[in-house]
C-alpha beads as a LAMMPS data file, in Angstrom:
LAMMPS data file: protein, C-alpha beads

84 atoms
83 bonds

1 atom types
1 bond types

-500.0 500.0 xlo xhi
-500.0 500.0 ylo yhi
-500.0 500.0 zlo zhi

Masses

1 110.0

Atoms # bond

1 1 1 0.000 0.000 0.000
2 1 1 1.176 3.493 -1.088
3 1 1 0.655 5.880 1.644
4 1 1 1.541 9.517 0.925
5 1 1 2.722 12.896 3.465
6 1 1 -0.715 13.803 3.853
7 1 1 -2.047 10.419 5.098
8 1 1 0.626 10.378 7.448
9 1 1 0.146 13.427 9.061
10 1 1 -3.379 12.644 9.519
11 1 1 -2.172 9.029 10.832
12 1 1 -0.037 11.188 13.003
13 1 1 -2.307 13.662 14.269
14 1 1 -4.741 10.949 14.998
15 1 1 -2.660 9.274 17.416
16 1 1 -1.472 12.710 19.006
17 1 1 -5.788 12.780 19.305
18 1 1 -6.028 9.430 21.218
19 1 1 -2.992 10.204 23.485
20 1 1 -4.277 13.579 24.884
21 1 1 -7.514 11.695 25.582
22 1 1 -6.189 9.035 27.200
23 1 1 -3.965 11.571 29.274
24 1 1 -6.888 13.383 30.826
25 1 1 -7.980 12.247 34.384
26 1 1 -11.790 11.069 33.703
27 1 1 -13.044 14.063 36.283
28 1 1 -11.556 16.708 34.481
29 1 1 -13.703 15.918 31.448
30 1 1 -17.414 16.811 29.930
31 1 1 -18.306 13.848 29.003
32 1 1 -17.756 10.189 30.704
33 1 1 -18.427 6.753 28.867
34 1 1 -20.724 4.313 31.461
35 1 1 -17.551 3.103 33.073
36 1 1 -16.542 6.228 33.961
37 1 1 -19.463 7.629 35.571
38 1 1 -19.688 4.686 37.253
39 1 1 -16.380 5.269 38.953
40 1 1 -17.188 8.479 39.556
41 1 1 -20.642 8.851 40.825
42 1 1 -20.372 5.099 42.943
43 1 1 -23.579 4.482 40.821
44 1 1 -23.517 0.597 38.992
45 1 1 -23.394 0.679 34.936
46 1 1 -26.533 -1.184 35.237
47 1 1 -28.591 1.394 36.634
48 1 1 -27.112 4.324 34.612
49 1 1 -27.733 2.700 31.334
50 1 1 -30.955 1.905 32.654
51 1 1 -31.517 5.790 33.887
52 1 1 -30.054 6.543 29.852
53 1 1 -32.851 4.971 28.546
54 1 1 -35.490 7.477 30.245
55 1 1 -37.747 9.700 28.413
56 1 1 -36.709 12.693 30.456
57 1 1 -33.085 11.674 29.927
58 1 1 -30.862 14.966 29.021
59 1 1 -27.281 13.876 29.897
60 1 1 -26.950 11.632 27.263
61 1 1 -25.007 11.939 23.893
62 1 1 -23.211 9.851 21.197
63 1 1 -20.544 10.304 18.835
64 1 1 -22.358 7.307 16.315
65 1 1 -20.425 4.666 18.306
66 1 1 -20.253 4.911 21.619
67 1 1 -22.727 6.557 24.186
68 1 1 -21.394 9.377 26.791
69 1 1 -23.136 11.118 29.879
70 1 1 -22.750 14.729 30.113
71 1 1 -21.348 14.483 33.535
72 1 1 -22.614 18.094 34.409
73 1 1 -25.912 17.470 34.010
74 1 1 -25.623 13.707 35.086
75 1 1 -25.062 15.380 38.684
76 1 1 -27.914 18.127 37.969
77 1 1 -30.416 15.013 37.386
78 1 1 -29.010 12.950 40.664
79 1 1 -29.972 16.345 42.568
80 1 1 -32.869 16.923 42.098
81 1 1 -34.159 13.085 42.370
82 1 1 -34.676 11.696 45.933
83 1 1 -33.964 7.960 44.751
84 1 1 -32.988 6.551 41.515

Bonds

1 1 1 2
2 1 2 3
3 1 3 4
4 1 4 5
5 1 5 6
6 1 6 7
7 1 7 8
8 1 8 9
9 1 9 10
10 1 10 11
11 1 11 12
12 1 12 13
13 1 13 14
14 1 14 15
15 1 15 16
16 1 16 17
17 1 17 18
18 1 18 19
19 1 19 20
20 1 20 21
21 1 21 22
22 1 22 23
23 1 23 24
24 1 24 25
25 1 25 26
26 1 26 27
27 1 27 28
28 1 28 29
29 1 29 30
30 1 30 31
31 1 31 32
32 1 32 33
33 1 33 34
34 1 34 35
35 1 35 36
36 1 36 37
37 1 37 38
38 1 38 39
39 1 39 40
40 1 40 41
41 1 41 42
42 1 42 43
43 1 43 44
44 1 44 45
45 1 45 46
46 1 46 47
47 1 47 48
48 1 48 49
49 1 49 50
50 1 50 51
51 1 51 52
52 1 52 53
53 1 53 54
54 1 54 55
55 1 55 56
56 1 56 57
57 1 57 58
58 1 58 59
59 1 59 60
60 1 60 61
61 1 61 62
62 1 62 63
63 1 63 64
64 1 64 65
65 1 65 66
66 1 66 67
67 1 67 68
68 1 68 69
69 1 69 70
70 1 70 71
71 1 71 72
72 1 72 73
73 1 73 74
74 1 74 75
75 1 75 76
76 1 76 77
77 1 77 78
78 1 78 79
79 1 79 80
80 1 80 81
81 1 81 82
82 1 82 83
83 1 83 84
């Protein structure tokens, strides 16, 4: 396979991409996969998926593979429930 400059640079740039995000202690960022909030709220996978899949569910959001909680408003919706 004949890979050129410019596909290298992006092959590059990716992987510069995927460091910084792994770098990044998980409660410094926006947005948490399931495992993460779970490790950061105490709350099992289980039940957050299960609190995803509400109607009233606004801490939610994709990137067309995997799913994310808005972790801001993941704690805004734990505070103003009594239970969960």
């Amino acid at each position: 396979m004949n890979v050129d400059f410019a596909d290298e640079e992006m092959i590059v740039y990716r992987e510069s991409l995927i460091e910084k995000k792994k770098e990044q202690p998980f409660w410094k960022k926006k947005c948490l996969s399931v495992n993460e909030t779970a490790a950061y709220t105490g709350i099992g996978r289980g039940k957050i998926r299960e609190l995803m899949k509400r109607k009233d569910c606004n801490f939610m959001t994709t990137d067309g593979y995997q799913v994310y909680v808005i972790i801001d408003k993941f704690v805004e919706f734990l505070n103003s429930r009594n239970e969960i």
